[in-house]
C-alpha positions as a Markdown table, in Angstrom:
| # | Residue | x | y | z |
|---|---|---|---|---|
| 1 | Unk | -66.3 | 46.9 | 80.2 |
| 2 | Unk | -66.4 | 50.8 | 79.4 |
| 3 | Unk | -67.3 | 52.1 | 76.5 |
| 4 | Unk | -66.3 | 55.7 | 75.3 |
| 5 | Unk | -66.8 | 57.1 | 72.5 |
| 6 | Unk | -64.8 | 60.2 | 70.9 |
| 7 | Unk | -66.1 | 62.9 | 69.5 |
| 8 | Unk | -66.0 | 65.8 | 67.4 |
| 9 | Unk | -69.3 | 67.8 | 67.1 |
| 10 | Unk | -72.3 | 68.4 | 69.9 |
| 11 | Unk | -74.6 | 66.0 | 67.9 |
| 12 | Unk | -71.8 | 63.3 | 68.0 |
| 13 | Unk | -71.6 | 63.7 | 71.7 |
| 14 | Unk | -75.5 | 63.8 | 72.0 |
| 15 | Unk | -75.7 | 60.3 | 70.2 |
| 16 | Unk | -72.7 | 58.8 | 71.9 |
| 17 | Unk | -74.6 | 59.0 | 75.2 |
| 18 | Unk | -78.0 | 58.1 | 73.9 |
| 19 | Unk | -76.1 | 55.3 | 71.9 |
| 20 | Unk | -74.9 | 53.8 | 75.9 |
| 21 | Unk | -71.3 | 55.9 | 76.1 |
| 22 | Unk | -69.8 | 55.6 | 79.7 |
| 23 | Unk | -67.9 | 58.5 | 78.8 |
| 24 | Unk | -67.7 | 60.7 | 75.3 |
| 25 | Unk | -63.7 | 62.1 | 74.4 |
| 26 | Unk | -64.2 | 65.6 | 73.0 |
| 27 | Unk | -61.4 | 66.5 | 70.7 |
| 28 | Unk | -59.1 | 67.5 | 69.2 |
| 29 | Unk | -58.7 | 70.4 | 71.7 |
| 30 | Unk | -55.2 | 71.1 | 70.2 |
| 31 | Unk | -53.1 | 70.9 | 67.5 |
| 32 | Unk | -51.4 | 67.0 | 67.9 |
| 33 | Unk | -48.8 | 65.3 | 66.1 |
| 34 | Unk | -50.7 | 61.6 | 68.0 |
| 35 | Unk | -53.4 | 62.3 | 65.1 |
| 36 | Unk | -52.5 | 65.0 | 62.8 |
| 37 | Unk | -55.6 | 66.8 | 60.2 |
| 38 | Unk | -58.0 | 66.6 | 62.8 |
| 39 | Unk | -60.5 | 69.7 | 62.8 |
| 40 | Unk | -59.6 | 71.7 | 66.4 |
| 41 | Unk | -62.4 | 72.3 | 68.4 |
| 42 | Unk | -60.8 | 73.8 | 71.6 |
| 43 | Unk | -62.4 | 74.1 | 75.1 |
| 44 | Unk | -65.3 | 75.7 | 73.5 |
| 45 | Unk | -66.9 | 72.5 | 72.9 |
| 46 | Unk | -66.6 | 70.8 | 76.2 |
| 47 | Unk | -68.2 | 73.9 | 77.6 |
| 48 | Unk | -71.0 | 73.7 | 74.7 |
| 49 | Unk | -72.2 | 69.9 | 75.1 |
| 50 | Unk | -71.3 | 69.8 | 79.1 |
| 51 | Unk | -75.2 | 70.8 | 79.9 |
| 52 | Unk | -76.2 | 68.1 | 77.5 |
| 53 | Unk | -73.7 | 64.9 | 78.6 |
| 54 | Unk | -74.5 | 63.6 | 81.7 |
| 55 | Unk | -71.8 | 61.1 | 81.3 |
| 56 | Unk | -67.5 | 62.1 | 82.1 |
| 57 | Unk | -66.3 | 64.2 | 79.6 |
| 58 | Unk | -62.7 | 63.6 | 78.4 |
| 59 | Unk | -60.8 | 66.4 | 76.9 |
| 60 | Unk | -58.3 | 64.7 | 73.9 |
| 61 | Unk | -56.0 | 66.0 | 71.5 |
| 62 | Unk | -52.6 | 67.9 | 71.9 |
| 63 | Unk | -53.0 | 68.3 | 76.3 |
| 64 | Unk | -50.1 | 69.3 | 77.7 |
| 65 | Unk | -49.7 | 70.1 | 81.8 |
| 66 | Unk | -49.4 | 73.9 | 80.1 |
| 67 | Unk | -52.8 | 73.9 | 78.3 |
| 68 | Unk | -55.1 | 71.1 | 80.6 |
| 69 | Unk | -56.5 | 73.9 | 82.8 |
| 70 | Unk | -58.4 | 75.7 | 80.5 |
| 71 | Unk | -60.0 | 72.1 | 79.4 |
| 72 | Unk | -60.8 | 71.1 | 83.0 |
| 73 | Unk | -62.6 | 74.6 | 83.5 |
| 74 | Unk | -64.6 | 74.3 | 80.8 |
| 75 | Unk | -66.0 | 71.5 | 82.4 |
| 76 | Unk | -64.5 | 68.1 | 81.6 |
| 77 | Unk | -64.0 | 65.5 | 84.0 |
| 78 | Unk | -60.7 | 64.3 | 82.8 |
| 79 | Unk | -58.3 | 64.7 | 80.0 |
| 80 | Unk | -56.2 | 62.3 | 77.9 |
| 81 | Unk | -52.7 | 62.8 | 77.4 |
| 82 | Unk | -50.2 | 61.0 | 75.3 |
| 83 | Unk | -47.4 | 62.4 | 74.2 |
| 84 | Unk | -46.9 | 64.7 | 76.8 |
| 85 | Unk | -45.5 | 62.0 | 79.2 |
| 86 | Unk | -44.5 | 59.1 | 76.6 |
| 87 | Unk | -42.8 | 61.2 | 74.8 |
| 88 | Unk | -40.8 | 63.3 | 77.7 |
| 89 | Unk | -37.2 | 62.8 | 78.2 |
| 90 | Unk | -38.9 | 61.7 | 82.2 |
| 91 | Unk | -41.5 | 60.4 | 81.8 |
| 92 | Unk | -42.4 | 60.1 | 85.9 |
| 93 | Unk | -41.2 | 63.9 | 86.6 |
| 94 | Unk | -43.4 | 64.8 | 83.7 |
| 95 | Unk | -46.0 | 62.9 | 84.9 |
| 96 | Unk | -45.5 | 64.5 | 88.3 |
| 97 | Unk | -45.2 | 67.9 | 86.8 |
| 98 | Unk | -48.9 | 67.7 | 85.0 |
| 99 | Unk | -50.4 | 65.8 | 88.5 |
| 100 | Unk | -49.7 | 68.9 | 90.6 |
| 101 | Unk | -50.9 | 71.3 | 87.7 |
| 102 | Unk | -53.8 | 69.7 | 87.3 |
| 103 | Unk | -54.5 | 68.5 | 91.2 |
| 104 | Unk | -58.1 | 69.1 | 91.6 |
| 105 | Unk | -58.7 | 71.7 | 95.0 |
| 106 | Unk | -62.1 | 69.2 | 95.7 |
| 107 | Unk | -63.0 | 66.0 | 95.6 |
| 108 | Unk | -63.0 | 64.0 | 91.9 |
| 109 | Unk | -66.0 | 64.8 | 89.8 |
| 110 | Unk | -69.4 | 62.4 | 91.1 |
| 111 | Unk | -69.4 | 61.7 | 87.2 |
| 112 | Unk | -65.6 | 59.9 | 87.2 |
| 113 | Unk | -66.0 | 57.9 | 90.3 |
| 114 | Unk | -69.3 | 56.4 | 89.5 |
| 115 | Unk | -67.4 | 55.3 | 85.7 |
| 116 | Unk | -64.1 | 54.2 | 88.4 |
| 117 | Unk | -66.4 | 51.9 | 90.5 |
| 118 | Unk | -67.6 | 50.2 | 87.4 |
| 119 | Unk | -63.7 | 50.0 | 85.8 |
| 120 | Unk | -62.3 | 46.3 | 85.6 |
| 121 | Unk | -58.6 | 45.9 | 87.0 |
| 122 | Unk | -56.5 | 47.5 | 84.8 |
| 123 | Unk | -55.4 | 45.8 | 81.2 |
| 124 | Unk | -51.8 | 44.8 | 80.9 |
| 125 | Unk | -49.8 | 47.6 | 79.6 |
| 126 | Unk | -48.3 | 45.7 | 76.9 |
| 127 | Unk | -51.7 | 45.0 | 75.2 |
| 128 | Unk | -50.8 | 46.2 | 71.8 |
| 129 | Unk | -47.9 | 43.9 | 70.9 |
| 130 | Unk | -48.6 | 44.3 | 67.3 |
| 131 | Unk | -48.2 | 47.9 | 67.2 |
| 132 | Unk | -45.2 | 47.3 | 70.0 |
| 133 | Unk | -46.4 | 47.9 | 72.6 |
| 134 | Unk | -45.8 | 51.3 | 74.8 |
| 135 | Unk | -41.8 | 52.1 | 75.0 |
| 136 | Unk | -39.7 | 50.5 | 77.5 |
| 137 | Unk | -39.8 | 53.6 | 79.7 |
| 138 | Unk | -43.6 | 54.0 | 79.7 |
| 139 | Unk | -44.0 | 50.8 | 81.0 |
| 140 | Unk | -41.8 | 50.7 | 84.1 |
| 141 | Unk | -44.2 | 51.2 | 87.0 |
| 142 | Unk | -44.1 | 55.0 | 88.4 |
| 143 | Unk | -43.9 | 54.7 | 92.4 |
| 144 | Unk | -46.9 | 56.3 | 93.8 |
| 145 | Unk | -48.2 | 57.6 | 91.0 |
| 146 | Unk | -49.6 | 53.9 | 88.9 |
| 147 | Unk | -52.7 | 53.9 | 91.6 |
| 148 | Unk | -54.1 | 57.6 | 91.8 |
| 149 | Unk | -53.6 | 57.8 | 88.0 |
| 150 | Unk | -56.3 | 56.1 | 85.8 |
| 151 | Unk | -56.3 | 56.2 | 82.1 |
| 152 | Unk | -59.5 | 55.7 | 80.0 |
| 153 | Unk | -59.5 | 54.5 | 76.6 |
| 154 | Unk | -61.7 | 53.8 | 73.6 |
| 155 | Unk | -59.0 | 51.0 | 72.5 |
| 156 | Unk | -60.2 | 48.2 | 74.7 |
């Protein structure tokens, strides 16, 4: 299992590693409608508590292909994104559109594929019946793109 923690504050992040985080979420970075009232703490922070976490560091909240860079450059490992592809007329060409933004010019961070070697298979996407599961088009499977894209989450 992995275990991440979000987070909100340096002292948050500081005790999510101490308290065993594989990875600490540092958000909200922007303004998102996912979870609305949530104090903005832009790349700032990830570039604040990146000496301090030894763990990845996974920028949340309101990333678009258009804003991710910034995020990445102030030192996370990895950002989360949700409505930016679920929520896109296209999903796959969005999803497409953000991979080659965001394509990394080295090698993936140490920090993500030590988390990656430890990472069971991945959970069946339809894990959240209750809530109803993602939408019909987020599920179909994304040629080429389903195994070089990994998603970490706090939800399982």
């Amino acid at each position: 299992m992995i275990l991440g923690v979000s987070t909100h504050d340096p002292e948050q992040a500081r005790r999510a590693v101490a308290d065993g985080a594989d990875y600490v979420a540092v958000g909200s970075i922007y303004p998102t409608t996912t979870k609305a009232g949530f104090q903005l703490v832009g790349p700032e922070l990830i570039r604040r508590v990146r000496p301090e976490v030894p763990v990845p560091l996974v920028g949340i909240g309101g990333i678009t292909a258009d804003n991710a860079g910034p995020v990445l450059a102030a030192g996370a490992d990895a950002v989360a994104v949700i409505s930016a592809l679920c929520a896109a007329p296209d999903p796959e060409a969005a999803t497409r559109i953000f991979l080659e933004r965001i394509a990394p010019p080295a090698p993936r961070s140490r920090r993500i594929d030590r988390l990656l070697a430890r990472a069971p298979a991945a959970p069946d996407r339809d894990r959240h019946p209750e809530r109803g599961g993602l939408p019909a088009r987020a599920r179909r499977r994304v040629p080429d793109l389903d195994d070089d894209v990994n998603f970490l989450t706090n939800e399982s």
